[in-house]
N, C-alpha and C positions, 0 to 999 in steps of 0.2 A: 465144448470149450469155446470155439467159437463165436457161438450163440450170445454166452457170454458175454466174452468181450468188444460184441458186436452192441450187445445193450449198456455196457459200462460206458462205450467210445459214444454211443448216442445221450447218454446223458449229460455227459462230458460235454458235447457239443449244447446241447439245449442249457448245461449250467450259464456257458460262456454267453448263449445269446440272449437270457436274461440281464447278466451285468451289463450288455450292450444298450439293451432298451433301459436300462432306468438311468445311463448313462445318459442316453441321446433326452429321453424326458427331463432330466434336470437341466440339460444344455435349452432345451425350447422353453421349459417353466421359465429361464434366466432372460431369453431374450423376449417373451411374451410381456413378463414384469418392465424390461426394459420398453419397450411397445406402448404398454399402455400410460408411461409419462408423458405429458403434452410434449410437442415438438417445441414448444415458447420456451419451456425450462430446461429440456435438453440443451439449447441453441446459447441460451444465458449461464449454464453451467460450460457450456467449452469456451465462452468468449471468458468469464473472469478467470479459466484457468489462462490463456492468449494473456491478458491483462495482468496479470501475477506475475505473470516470469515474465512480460517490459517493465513492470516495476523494480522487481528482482535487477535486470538489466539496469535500470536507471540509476539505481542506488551501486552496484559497482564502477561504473562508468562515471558516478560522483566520488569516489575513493579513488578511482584513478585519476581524473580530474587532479584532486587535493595535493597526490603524489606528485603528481608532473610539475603543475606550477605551483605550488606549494599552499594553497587558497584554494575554499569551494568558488563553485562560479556563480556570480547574481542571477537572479531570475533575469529571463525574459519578459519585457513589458507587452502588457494585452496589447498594447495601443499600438506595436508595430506587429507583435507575433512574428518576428520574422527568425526565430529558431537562434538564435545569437544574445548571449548575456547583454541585459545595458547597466553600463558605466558610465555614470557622470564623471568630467577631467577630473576632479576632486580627487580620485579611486573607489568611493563611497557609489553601493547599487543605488540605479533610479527608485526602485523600488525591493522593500524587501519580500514582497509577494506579488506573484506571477506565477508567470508558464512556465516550464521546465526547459532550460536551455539546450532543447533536443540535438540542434547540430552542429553546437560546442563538443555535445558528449557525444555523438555517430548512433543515437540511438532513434527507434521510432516516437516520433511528437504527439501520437492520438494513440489512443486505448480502441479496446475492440468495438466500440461505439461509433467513432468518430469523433470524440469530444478530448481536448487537449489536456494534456498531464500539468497540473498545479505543482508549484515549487515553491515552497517556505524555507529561508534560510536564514541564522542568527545574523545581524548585521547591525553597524550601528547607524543611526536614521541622519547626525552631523556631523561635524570634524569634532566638534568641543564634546559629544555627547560620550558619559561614560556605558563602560559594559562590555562582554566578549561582542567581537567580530572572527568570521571564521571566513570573509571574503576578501581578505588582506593577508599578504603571507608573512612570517616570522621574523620580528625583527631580533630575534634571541635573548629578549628581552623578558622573561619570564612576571611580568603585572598586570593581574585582572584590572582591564579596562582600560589600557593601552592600545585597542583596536585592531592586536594582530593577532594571528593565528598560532598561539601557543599553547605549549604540553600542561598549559595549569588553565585555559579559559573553558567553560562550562555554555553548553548552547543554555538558550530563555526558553526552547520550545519543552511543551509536556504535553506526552500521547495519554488518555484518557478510554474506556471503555465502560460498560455495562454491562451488569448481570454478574455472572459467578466471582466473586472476590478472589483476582488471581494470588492473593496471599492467603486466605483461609480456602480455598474452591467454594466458599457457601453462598447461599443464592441469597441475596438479600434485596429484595423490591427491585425497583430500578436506581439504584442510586450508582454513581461513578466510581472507577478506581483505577487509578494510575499503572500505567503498566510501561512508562518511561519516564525521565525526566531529564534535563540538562542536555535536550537533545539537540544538535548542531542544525540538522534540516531533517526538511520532510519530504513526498513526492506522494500525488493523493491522485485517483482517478475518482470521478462522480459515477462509476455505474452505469447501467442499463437505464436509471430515470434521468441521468445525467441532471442533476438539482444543483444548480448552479456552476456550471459549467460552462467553458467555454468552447462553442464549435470550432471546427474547423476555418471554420468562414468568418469568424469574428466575432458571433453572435456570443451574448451570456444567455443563458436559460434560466428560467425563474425559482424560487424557492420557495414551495410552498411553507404556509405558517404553522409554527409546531415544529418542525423540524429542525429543534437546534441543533443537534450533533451535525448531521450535515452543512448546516448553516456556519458551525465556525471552521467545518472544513473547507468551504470554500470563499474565508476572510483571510485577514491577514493578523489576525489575535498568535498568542500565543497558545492557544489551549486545542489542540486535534482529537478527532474520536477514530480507534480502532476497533470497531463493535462485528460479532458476527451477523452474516447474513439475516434480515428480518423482511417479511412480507410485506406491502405495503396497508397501511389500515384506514379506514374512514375517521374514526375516533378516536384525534392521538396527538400527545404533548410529551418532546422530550425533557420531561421538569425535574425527574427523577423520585417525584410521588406514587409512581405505580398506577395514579389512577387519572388521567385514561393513560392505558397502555402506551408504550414507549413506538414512534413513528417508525413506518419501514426507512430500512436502511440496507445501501446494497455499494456503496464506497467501501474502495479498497487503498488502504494505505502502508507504506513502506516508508522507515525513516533511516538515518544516521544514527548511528551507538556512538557515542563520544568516546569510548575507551577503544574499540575497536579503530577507528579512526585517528586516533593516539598511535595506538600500536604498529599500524601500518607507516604510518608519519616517523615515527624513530625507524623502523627496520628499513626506511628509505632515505634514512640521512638527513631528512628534511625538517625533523625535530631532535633535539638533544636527547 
């Protein structure tokens, strides 16, 4: 009897240290796979996730902004970059496209690149000009194109994408599809190719031709592209004819929701 249970208690043990080994071989299959990714793409996938959440960061820091003084804040002008909205006396932004007014809002100014965060926000361009302003704060007055910041004005910006039609999910060429609209601002980093961006240091960096998505996210249009990650290619026009293929694209953007923005604006007393 013994003997036995001397054989039942050894198989016992050798069942257990087979589960060990195909345990420890999936844990090394896991990190070999991990291994044989380039170091370049590892290093580019931890900085846009870094760059995701100061965006993330950005965009609340603009809804707190709106809360406290009741108005988003103007860009920051390249021409000083000195982290602080400009305001002409008028109250009207110098500009309604720039940098992100990094140390109005206590957040960081550069992406994991080095290259400064773009701010687009609804504004109006003179005192006479019609249309929403969300850089003025409420005068309770509830009329589009009164120039202030009320529970009825609609931002001009429209976020833009390619590929799967987020309303049907079908894949149709490269053509666009909206996937915001009426949105108050934006906040855009340029990526790892930083394509029109601006350094740390002053400099703009260039933007190669073909690359329109890119291109009007680093203008001052109204139209922004949210598109997923894309490789960069030799042979490539973003036209939206499929042929040549649509240009790498490695911008990441975060905007403002107008209703959400709303909603926080009433639960803070700061809209009716």
């Amino acid at each position: 009897m013994n003997l036995v249970g001397h054989a039942a208690g050894r198989g016992r043990v050798q069942a257990f240290t087979l589960v060990e080994m195909a345990l420890v071989l999936a844990i090394l299959g896991a990190l070999a796979t991990a291994a044989l990714q380039p170091l370049g793409v590892q290093l580019e996938a931890r900085d846009r996730r870094a760059t995701a959440a100061l965006l993330e960061q950005a965009i609340e820091a603009l809804y707190g902004h709106a809360i406290v003084h009741g108005r988003l804040p103007c860009p920051d002008a390249p021409s000083d970059a000195d982290g602080s909205e400009d305001r002409a006396p008028d109250g009207l932004c110098v500009t309604p496209a720039g940098l992100l007014p990094a140390t109005d809002l206590g957040v960081r100014a550069v992406d994991a690149w080095g290259n400064r965060l773009r701010y687009r926000v609804t504004t109006r361009a003179t005192p006479a000009a019609a249309g929403a302003s969300f850089t003025t704060s409420d005068d309770g007055d509830c009329r589009g194109g009164d120039g202030t910041l009320d529970l009825c004005e609609r931002g001009e910006l429209v976020v833009l994408t390619r590929g799967d039609d987020p309303r049907t999910v079908a894949r149709e060429s490269n053509a666009a599809f909206t996937l915001a609209d009426a949105v108050p601002a934006v906040v855009v980093s340029h990526g790892a190719n930083g394509h029109g961006a601006w350094r740390a240091g002053g400099a703009m960096l260039a933007l190669p031709a073909g690359h329109v998505d890119e291109a009007a996210n680093a203008g001052a249009g109204s139209i922004y592209y949210a598109r997923d990650y894309a490789a960069a290619r030799a042979d490539c026009h973003d036209d939206g004819a499929g042929r040549p293929a649509p240009c790498g694209f490695d911008d990441l953007l975060r905007w403002i929701s107008p209703t959400i923005l709303a909603a926080r604006l009433v639960r803070a007393g700061r809209l009716p």
